[in-house]
VEXPAMAR-515404 format. One record per residue (C-alpha): residue in three letters; x, y, z. Coordinates in steps of 0.02 Angstrom, whole numbers, plus 50000, padded with zeros to 5 digits. Layout:
// residues N
ALAXYZ;...
// end
This chain:
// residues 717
UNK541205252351946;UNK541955270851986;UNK540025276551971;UNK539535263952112;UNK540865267252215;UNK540675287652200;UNK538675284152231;UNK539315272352381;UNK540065283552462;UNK539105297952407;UNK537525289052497;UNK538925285452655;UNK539195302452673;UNK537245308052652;UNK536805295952793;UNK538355300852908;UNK537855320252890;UNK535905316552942;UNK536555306053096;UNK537795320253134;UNK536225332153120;UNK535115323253202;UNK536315319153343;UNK536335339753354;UNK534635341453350;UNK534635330053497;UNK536025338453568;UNK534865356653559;UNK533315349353639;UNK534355342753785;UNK535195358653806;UNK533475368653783;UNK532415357553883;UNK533625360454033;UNK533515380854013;UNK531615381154011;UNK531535369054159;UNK532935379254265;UNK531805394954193;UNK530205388854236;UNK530755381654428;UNK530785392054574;UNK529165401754517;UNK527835406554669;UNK526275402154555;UNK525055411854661;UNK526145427254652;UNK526435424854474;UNK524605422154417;UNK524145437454540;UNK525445449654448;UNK525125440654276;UNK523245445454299;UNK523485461654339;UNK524915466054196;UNK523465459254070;UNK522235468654134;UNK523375485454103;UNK524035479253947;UNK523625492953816;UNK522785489253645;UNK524535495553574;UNK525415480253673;UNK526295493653786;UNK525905498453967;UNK525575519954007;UNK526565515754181;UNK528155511854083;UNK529145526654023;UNK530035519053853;UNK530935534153827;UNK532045531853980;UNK533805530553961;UNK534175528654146;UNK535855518954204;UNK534955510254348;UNK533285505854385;UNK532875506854205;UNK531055507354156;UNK530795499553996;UNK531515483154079;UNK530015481054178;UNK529235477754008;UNK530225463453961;UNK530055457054132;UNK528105458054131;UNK528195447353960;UNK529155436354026;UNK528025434154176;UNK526635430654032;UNK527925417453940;UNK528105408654112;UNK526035407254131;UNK526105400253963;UNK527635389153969;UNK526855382054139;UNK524935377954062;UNK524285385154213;UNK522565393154119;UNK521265384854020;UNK521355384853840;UNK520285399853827;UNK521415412353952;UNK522995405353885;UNK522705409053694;UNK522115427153758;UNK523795428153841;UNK524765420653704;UNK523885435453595;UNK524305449853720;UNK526115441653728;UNK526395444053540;UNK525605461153562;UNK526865467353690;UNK528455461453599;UNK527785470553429;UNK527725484653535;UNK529415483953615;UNK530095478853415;UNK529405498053377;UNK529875506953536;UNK531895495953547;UNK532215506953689;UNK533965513153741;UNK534905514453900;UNK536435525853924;UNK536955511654011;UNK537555497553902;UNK537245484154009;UNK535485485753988;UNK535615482953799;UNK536855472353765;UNK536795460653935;UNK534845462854005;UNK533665465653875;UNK534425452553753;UNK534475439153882;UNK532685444253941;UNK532275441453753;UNK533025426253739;UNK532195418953893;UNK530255422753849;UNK530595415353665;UNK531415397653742;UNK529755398153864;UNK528805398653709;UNK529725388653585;UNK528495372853639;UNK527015381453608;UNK527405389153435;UNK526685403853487;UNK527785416553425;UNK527485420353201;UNK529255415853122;UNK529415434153051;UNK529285441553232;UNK530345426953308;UNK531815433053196;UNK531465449653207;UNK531845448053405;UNK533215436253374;UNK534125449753258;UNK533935463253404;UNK534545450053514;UNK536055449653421;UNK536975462453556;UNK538635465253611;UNK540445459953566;UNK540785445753645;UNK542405443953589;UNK542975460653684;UNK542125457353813;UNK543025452553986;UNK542675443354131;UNK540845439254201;UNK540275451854055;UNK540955438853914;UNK540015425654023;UNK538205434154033;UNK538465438253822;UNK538825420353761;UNK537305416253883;UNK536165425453790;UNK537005419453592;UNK536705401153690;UNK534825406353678;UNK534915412753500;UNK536065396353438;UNK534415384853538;UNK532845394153461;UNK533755395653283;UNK534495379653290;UNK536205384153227;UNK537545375553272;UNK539005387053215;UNK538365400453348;UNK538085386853489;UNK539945383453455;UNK540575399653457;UNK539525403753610;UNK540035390053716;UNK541905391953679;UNK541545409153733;UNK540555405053861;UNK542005395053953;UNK543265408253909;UNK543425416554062;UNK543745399154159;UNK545715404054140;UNK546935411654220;UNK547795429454156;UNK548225445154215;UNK546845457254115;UNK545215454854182;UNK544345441054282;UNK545225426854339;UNK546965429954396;UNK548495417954431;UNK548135421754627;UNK546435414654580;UNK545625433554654;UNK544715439654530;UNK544855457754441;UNK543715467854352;UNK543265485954290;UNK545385485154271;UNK546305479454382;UNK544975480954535;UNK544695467454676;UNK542785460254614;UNK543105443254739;UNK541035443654752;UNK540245455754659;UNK540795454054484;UNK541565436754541;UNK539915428554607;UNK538985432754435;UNK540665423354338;UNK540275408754469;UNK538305407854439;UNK538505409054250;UNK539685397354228;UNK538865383054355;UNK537385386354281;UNK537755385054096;UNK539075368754144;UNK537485362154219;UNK536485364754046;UNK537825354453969;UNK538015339654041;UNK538455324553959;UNK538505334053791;UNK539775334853676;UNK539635354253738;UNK540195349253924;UNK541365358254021;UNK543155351054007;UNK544145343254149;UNK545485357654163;UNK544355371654171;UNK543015363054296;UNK544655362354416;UNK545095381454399;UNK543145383954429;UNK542945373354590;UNK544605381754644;UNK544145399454651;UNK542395393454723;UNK543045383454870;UNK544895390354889;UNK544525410454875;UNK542635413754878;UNK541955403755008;UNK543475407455116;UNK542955427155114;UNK541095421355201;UNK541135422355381;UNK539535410455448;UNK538085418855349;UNK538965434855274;UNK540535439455158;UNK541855450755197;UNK541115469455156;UNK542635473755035;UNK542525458654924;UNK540735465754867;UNK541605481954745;UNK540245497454745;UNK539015484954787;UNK539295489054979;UNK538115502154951;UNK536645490654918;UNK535585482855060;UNK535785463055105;UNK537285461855006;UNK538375453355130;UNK537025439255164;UNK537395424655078;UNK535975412755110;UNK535405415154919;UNK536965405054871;UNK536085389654979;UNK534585379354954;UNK533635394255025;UNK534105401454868;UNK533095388954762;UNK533575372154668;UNK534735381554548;UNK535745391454693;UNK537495392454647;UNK537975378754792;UNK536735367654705;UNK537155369854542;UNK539115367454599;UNK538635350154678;UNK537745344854529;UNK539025350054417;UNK540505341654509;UNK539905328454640;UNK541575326454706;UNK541475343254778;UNK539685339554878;UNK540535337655071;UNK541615353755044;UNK539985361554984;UNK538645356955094;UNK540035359355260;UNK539965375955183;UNK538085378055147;UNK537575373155348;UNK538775386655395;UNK537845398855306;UNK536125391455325;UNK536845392755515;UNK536305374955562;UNK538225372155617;UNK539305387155680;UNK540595399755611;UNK541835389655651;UNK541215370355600;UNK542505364555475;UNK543685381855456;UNK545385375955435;UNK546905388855471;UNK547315396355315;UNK548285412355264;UNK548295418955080;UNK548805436754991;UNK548275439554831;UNK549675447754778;UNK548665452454613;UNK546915459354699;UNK548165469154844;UNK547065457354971;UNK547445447155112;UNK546605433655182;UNK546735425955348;UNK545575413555428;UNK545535403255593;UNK543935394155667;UNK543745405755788;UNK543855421355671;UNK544235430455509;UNK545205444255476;UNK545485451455312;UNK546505466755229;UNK546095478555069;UNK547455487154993;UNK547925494954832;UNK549545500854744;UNK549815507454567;UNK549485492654506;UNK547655488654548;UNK546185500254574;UNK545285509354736;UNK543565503354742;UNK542325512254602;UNK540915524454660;UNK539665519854486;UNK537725518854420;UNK537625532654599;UNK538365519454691;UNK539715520054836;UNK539535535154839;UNK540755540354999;UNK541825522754994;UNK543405531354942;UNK544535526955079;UNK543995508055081;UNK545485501255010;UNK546665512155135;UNK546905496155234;UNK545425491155270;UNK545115478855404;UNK543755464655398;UNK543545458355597;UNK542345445155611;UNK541685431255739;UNK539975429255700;UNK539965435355534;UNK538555448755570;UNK539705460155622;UNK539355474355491;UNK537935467655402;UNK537075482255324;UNK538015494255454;UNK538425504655292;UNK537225517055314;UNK537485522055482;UNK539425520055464;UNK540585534855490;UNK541445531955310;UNK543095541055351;UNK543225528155518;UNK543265512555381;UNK543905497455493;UNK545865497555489;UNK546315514555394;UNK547205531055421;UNK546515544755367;UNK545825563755382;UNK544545566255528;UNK543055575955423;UNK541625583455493;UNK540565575455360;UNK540695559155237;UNK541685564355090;UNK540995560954918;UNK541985550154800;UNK542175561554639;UNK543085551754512;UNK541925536054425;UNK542365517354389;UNK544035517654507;UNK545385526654531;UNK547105518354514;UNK548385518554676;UNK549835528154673;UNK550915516154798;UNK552195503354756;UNK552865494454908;UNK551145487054931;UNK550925466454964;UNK551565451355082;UNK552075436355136;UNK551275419355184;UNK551895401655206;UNK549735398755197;UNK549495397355381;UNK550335414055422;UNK550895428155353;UNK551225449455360;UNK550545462655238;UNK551125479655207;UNK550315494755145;UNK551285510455110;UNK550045526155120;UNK549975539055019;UNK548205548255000;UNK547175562955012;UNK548845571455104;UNK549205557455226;UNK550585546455227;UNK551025533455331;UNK551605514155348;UNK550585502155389;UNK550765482255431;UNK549845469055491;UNK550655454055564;UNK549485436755583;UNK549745423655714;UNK548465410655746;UNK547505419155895;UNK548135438455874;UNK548455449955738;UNK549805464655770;UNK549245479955666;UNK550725490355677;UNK550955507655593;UNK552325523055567;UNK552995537755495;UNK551345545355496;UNK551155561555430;UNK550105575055357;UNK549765594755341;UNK547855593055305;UNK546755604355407;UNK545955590555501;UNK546435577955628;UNK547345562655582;UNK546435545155654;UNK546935525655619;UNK545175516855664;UNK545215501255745;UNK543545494855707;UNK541685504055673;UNK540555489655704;UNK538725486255762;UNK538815487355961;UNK538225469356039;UNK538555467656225;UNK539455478056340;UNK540905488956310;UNK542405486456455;UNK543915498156460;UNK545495494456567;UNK546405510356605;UNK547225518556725;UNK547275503056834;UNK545215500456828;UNK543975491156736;UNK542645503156671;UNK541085500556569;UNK540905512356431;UNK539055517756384;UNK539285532856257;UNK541175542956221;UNK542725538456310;UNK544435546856265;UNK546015543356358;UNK547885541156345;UNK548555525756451;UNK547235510656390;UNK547955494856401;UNK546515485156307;UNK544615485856267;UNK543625472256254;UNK541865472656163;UNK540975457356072;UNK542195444256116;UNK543815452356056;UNK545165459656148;UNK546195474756092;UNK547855478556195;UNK548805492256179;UNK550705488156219;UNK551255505856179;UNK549555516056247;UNK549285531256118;UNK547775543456132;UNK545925530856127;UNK544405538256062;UNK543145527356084;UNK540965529556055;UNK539825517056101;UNK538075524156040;UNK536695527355917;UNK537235533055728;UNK535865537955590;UNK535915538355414;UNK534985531955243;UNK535695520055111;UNK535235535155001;UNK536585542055069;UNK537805530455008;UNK536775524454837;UNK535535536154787;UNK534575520854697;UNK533995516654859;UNK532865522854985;UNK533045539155080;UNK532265531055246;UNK533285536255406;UNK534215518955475;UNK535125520155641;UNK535835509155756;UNK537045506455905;UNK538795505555827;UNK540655503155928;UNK541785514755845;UNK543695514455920;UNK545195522955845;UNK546905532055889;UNK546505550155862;UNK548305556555801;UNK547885575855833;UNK548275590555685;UNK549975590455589;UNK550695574455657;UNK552565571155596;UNK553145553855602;UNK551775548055721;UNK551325528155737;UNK550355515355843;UNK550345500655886;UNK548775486455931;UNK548605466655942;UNK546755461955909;UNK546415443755986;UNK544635438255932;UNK543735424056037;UNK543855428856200;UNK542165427056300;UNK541415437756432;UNK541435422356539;UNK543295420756500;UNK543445439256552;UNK542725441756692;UNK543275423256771;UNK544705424356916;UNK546105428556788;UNK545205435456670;UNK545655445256541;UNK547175455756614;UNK548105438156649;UNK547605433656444;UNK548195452356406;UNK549815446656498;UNK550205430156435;UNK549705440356240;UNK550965451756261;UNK552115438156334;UNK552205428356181;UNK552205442656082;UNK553785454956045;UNK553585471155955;UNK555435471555896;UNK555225488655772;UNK554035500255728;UNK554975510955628;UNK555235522555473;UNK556385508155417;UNK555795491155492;UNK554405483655549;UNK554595467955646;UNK553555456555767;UNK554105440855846;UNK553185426355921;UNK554085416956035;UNK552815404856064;UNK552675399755879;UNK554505404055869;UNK554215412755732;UNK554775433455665;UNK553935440955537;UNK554855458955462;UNK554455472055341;UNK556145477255263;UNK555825495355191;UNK557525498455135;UNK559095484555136;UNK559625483655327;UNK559595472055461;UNK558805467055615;UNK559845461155784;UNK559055454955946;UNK559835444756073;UNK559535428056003;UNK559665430555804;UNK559955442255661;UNK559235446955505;UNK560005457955360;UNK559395461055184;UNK559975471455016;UNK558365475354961;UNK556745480155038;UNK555605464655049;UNK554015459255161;UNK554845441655252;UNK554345426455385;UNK555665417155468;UNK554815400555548;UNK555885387955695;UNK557115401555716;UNK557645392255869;UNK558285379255757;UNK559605374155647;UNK558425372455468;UNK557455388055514;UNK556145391355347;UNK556125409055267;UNK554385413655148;UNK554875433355079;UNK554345441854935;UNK554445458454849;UNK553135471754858;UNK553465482154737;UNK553665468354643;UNK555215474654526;UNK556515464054600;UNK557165448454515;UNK558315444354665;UNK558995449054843;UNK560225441054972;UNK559725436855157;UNK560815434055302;UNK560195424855452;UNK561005418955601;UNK560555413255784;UNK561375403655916;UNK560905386255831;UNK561295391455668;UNK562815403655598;UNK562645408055432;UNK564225420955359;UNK563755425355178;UNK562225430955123;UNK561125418055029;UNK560375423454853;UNK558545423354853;UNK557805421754639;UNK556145431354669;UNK554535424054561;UNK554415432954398;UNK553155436154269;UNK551505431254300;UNK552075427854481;UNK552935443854520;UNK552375447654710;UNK552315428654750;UNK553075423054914;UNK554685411754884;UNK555205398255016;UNK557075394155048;UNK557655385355209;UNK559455386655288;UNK560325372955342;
// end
């Protein structure tokens, strides 16, 4: 009896394990059927068969091409790729059956040919991407696009697999991790093993979390090479790589779960999409990647992009998302406006040092950095003169196209927004892969419609304090106790953008059209491109409206030295040699039409009713402070424990802190604040007004811990 109960259950077990396996093997065909049909999709044919025909013809008898130079070990542009890439273009041929019998088992020869030969050569970059990230996943792809065809002999099929065996994906961070456990995803489906698929999609998933290292953070911006701002960049490849592989596993026991599908359609839809403007993305959310050509266009992430574009693969991934998506894909495909479906929203990242500020009729967004994040990297010859980006930084946009590959031609000391030294020439960026910040009172406040950032300056011998105070058709940019003893002229740019339209000045009492340089000292606003800029408290305007040259060389020397110029509209406060506590003060109000301008009231009656509604209360070493009347509403940057009195409220504070005080003109007026430097675990504020007397000073808890920075509400009553 014990004998057919042991042989009972020993058969049980037998059967249960060869379902189980079979089930897996299932499992692995589903998963590697999708891969070679998202592979093989997409692919012009004639172009294909056209490059696949020549590549064959050059093919040596060795199974290597004389063009190629295999001893490279170039960072960028890296030679013995195109190798890999040229096999794979022979895989795809042969994946596709697009030859007769007699042409495709040629091809299936010169195939095996060229990957012996790259076995023998195994070049090396100096770059490690290229070995542990490119070449293994090019590897991976052109032995799933011939795993049908049995083409490749089982001792060269694991002798690639063991070189494809690259990188620590464990250590690895961030999109990195992702692209690694992509390529072990490949390995796990050609070898079939099932204790590699496992670790490789736990891996895989990973970075769908939120921490404070690198990638995702718990302001959902996203961080990497340290603590650096990678919102595109680095943070598009996470978003393509993780679509893309939750698309592969669908319905499989593999599938992405709930949880981490929600933290991945949250940074799409609530933080990356919100930094594209119409067709193109806000210039400082790209890292060093400014420096390359197209970046800021978008239109790849549409249909126009292919089936397996990241919006499609998002849709297909979570359906629910599909009207949030495709509102968002006719804005870039530009078959609705800028402005279809934009809702007001206000956010700071109070880990990337990066606000965010968006209104259907514009965006306007800020780069910072403190001594806790990064300046953006000059790398691989990239970036190579974008030191000052993060001083500040102002993204202005209507259209979108604002500074769409304006790089080249831009005067890279006149970044939008910063202060800075006046050079005669672009300076160089000298130190690689970042260089931290050295500020602490660095961040802001937001109730998520509005809000006020603050930047303290210190840099390159210039000092200064700068704040920007956002309102639902202005933004006050407001800044003080500037100061420096560099050689050169001191200048806070207002904007460096492409010219479109005419240029009108209003000074000294007339309306002038500017056509080339303009400098004077009593301008009450400009107006170019349908946005206003007043100047309540004048200050010496420099202002060109004409042709700049350049080369994206210049800037990246990966790319071409070819001269690129263009009509650009450069306007900033030129704050002369030596200044000691200088400031300035401007409103920019985007969305104002030449129509509108030029009509019976035009735009000195809007400059009027703009600086109506809005009160400049301080602009000074100490505070900061704008009110709105019309949105009864004051925003103040505390830099020391004071207090603020007007004639109809007042504000004190014990510590320094970045605050919003909404329905002041009410008796349960709302207070957002938090702490900059973000060392503080609590504060007291004192408010009172005529409809609301309030004697002791309230205790404010300030977030902590993964929060530190994070505005905190409290209303009085």
């Amino acid at each position: 009896m014990k004998k057919f109960v042991c042989r009972f259950y020993g058969v049980l077990g037998l059967f249960c394990l060869a379902i189980s396996t079979a089930y897996g093997q299932d499992e692995f065909q589903v998963i590697e059927s999708r891969i070679a049909k998202y592979l093989k999709e997409d692919v012009d044919i004639s172009q294909l068969h056209q490059e696949v025909r020549n590549n064959a013809l050059s093919l040596q008898y060795n199974g290597g091409w004389s063009a190629i130079d295999y001893s490279s070990q170039a960072e960028t542009s890296w030679a013995p790729l195109g190798h890999l890439n040229r096999v794979k273009q022979f895989a795809l041929v042969l994946a596709l059956n697009e030859a007769n019998e007699v042409a495709q088992n040629k091809l299936a020869v010169q195939t095996i040919h060229a990957l012996r030969y790259w076995l023998q050569q195994n070049p090396r970059s100096s770059n490690w991407f290229q070995n542990d990230i490119a070449s293994p996943t090019a590897l991976g792809e052109i032995m799933l696009l011939l795993k049908n065809r049995n083409a490749l002999p089982p001792a060269l099929q694991d002798s690639l697999l063991n070189l494809m065996n690259q990188g620590d994906v464990v250590r690895a961070i961030g999109a990195n991790k992702s692209d690694i456990a992509i390529h072990m995803m490949y390995r796990a489906c050609i070898s079939r093993d099932k204790a590699l698929m496992d670790s490789a999609v736990k891996q895989v998933f990973m970075p769908i979390s939120l921490g404070n290292k690198e990638g995702l953070q718990y302001d959902y911006s996203y961080r990497q090479h340290g603590p650096q701002l990678q919102i595109a960049s680095y943070g598009q490849v996470f978003l393509s790589g993780e679509y893309k592989v939750a698309s592969w596993l669908l319905g499989t026991t593999y599938a992405i779960q709930p949880e981490k599908l929600k933290i991945l359609d949250q940074y799409l839809t609530g933080t990356y999409l919100k930094t594209i403007r119409g067709r193109y993305i806000d210039f400082n959310t790209e890292g060093r990647g400014i420096a390359r050509n197209d970046i800021l266009d978008k239109i790849n992430i549409t249909s126009k992009g292919g089936k397996h574009s990241l919006l499609g693969l998002a849709k297909e991934v979570n359906p629910e998302n599909a009207v949030v998506l495709e509102k968002a894909e006719q804005r870039i495909l530009q078959l609705q406006g800028p402005s279809f479906d934009v809702e007001p929203a206000h956010i700071h990242f109070y880990k990337g040092d990066y606000t965010l500020h968006n209104r259907p009729a514009y965006s306007f967004n800020v780069r910072t950095v403190s001594k806790r994040t990064i300046r953006t990297e000059y790398g691989n010859k990239e970036n190579l003169t974008g030191k000052f980006l993060p001083d500040g930084s102002t993204n202005i946009q209507r259209s979108g196209a604002e500074y769409f590959n304006i790089m080249p031609v831009w005067e890279w000391d006149k970044i939008p927004g910063i202060t800075g030294r006046d050079y005669a020439a672009d300076q160089r960026t000298t130190i690689e892969w970042g260089e931290r910040g050295v500020g602490s009172f660095v961040g802001g406040a937001s109730d998520g419609k509005y809000g006020t950032t603050v930047y303290q300056l210190d840099y390159n011998e210039v000092t200064a304090k700068k704040a920007w105070f956002f309102f639902d058709d202005e933004v006050v940019c407001l800044g003080t106790d500037i100061n420096s003893f560099a050689k050169e002229p001191i200048a806070t740019t207002i904007n460096q953008a492409w010219q479109k339209g005419p240029v009108k000045v209003f000074n000294g009492g007339k309306l002038i059209n500017v056509n080339g340089r303009f400098i004077a000292n009593d301008v009450k606003w400009i107006w170019h491109d349908s946005i206003a800029y007043y100047f309540p408290n004048q200050g010496k305007i420099s202002l060109t409206n004409e042709k700049q040259k350049g080369s994206w060389n210049l800037i990246n020397a990966n790319r071409s030295k070819s001269t690129v110029e263009g009509k650009v509209f450069k306007l900033w406060f030129d704050h002369g040699v030596d200044p000691v506590k200088q400031s300035y003060a401007y409103i920019v109000k985007p969305g104002i039409s030449e129509k509108e301008l030029m009509g019976d009231k035009g735009l000195a009656m809007s400059a009027m009713r703009t600086l109506s509604a809005i009160s400049i209360l301080r602009n000074t070493p100490e505070i900061q402070a704008v009110e709105h009347v019309d949105l009864q509403m004051v925003q103040v940057v505390f830099y020391e424990a004071g207090s603020l009195t007007t004639q109809n409220f007042s504000i004190a504070v014990d510590q320094p802190c970045v605050l919003l005080i909404k329905a002041i003109k009410t008796r349960n007026p709302i207070l957002y604040l938090s702490d900059p430097t973000q060392k503080l675990t609590d504060l007291h504020v004192t408010f009172s007004s005529e409809f609301l007397k309030i004697m002791e000073p309230v205790p404010i808890s300030l977030p902590q811990g993964d929060h530190k920075g994070a505005t905190v509400s409290f209303q009085f009553n």
